[in-house]
Every structure is written in C-alpha cells, then in structure tokens.
N, C-alpha and C positions, 0 to 999 in steps of 0.2 A: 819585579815587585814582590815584595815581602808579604805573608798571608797576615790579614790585620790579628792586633792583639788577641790573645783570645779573652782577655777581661773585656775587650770591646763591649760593652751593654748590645745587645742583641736585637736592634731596631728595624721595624719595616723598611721604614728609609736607608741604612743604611748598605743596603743589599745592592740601590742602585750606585751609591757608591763606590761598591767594590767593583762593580760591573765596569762603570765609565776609567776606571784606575787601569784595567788591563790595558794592552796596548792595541785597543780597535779601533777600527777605521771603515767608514763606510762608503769607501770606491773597492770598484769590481776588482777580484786578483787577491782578496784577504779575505778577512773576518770581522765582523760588526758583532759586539757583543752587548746586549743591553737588557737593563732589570725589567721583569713583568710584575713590576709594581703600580696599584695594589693588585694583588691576584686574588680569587675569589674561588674558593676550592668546596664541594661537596661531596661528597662519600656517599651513593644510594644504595641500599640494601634492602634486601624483599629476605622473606621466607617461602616457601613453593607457593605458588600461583599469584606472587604478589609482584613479579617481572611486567606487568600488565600497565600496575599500574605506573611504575617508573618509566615504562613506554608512551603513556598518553600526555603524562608529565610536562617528557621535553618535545611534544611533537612542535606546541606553540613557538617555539626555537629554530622550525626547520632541521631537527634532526627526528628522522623519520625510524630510523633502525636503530635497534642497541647493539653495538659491535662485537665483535665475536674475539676469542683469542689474538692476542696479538694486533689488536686493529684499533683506531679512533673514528669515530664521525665529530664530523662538524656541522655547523649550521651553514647556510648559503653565504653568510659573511667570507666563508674557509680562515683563516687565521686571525682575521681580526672579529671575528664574533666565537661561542661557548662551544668547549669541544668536547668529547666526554670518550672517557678512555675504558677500556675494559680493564679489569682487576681480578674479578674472579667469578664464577658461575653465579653468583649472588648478588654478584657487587659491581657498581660502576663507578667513577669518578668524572664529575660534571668542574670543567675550569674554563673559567673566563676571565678578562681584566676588566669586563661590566660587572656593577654587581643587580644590576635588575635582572638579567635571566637566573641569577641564583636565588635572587627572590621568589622569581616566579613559578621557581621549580617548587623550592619550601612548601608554598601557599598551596600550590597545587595537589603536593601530596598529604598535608594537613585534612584539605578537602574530600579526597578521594574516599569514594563509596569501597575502597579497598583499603581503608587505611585500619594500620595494623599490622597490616600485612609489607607493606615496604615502608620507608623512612628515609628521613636525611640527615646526615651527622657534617655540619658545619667546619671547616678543616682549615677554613684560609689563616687563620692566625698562625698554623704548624708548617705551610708549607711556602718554599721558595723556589721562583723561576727563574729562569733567563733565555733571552732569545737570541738564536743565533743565525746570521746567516750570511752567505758564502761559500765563496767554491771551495774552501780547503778547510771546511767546520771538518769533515771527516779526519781528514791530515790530524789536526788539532787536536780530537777527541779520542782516535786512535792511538794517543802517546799515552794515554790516559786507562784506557780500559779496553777487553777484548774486541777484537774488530767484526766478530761473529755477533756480539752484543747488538752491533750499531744497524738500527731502522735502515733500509736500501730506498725503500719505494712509499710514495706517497701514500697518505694512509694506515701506515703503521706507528705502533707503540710497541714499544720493547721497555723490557725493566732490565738494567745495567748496574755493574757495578763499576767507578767512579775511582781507583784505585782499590781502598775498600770501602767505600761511602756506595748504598743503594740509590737510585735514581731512576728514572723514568722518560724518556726520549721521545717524541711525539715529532714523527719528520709531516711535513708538510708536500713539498720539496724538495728538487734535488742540492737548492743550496738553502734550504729553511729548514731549522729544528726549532723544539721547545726543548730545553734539558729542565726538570721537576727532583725537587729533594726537599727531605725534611729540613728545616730551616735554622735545626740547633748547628745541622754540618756546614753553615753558608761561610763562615772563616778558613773551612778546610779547602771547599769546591773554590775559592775565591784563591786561596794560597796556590791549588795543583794548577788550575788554568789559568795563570801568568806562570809559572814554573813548565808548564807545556809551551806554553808561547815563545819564551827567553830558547827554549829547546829546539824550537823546530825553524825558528830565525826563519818565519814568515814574512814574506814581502809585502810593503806598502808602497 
C-alpha cells in the first residue's frame, strides 16, 4: 500500500482509515492494526511541589502511583481504560479513548487547593494512536526502528524513533502495544508500516 497523499486534508477519521488499509488481520500468527480513534491526550505538568496535586488528580481513575522513567500505569480497566505515561520529572501524559477521565482530570486540577502549581494542557487534537497486537508486532516494528528502542515487558513506555519520526510505545503485553505520534506524521507512519508489512511477508 502506497502512503496516502500527502495533500490528504489531515482528518481524525481519517487515521482509522489508514490503519484498516494495512494488511491486518485479527487471527492468532499476525498482526491486527487498528486506529485509537478518538484518543484523548493531556499533558500534566507541575512546578516543585505541585506533583501532589497531579497525584490526587488521577487517583479517582484507579491510578494510584505516578510512573517513574520509562514506565506507564493504568487504571484497573489495564488497556481499555486511561493510561498515563511518564515524559519527564515535571510532566506526565494522561491517554485514554474515554474522554470522561480526561475531564475529570481538568476539573480536578482546575479545583485543587494546589492549583498553580500543576495544570493540564489538552493535546488530543495533536496526537495519533494505533493499536497493535500480535505475536510478530515486534517482527513488524523492528524493520522500522532500533530493536533496543522497543518496550520488552509489560508496563513499559519507551520513546522511539519511527525511521525518523518520534513516537512513543506503550506495551501492555507481550503481544499488545500502543504506538503514539504527533498526528501531522500519520501519512508517513501509515506509508512505512505497510512498506514493513509488504517487507516482512507476514503470514495470515
């Protein structure tokens, strides 16, 4: 499959599009690839002592800890409910395909006797998912980017590069990922994985 136009108009919907175009298939032995449309992305960010209140934030979510380098928590859902990934000493990123726990977050830190001190910068219009899973997503993604890049074990986030497109990997799983990217690259991520696909002459 050819990567779409790149005048394509640049639509939420059209992300699942690309997704259903690759050639996946959801029996055991391949790879199922499909859009996490709509996604719902927040960005939290404190200044010192404002960690506090982005902790109290998402406890109502069942995420009780803020993850540490390299890791994500989830809520009791684990993949189908809001996951929040670590980004940097300041910062986290809260994604879900609900968008009530990203409300809830908003509201909560709007409210907080800390506010000020952390915030929420609303993201989902910038960023694009897809979910992946199967036994040979690794096969698939290793054609793609370094293999030291790629999440092993459940619980981890890693930031990758994509050929040269940034991304972000969120394994659940040993055959479940999230792959996360800015959403202007969804023509290029959509062109390289069908060009991995055609390349690795994965069975169905």
């Amino acid at each position: 499959m050819a990567a779409p136009d790149a005048l394509t108009p640049l639509r939420r919907d059209a992300i699942g599009h690309w997704a259903a175009s690759l050639k996946a298939a959801s029996d055991a032995g391949t790879v199922a690839i499909r859009s996490l449309e709509p996604l719902h992305v927040l960005a939290l960010r404190h200044l010192p002592g404002g960690a506090q209140a982005i902790a109290q934030a998402l406890r109502p979510l069942g995420i009780d800890t803020l993850p540490a380098a390299g890791r994500h928590d989830s809520s009791a859902a684990g993949a189908a409910g809001p996951c929040v990934l670590w980004h940097s000493p300041s910062e986290w990123t809260l994604v879900s395909t609900d968008p009530h726990p990203v409300q809830l977050v908003e509201q909560a830190l709007q409210a907080s006797a800390l506010e000020g001190q952390a915030c929420a910068a609303n993201l989902s219009d910038g960023v694009m998912g897809l979910d992946l899973h199967g036994p040979l997503i690794d096969a698939l993604l290793m054609r793609l980017m370094d293999a030291a890049s790629l999440p092993r074990e459940s619980g981890q986030a890693t930031r990758a590069r994509l050929v040269d497109v940034p991304v972000t990997l969120v394994r659940f799983c040993d055959h479940h990922l999230w792959l996360l990217a800015d959403r202007s690259h969804a023509h290029y991520i959509a062109g390289w994985l069908a060009h991995a696909w055609a390349a690795a002459r994965l069975p169905t």
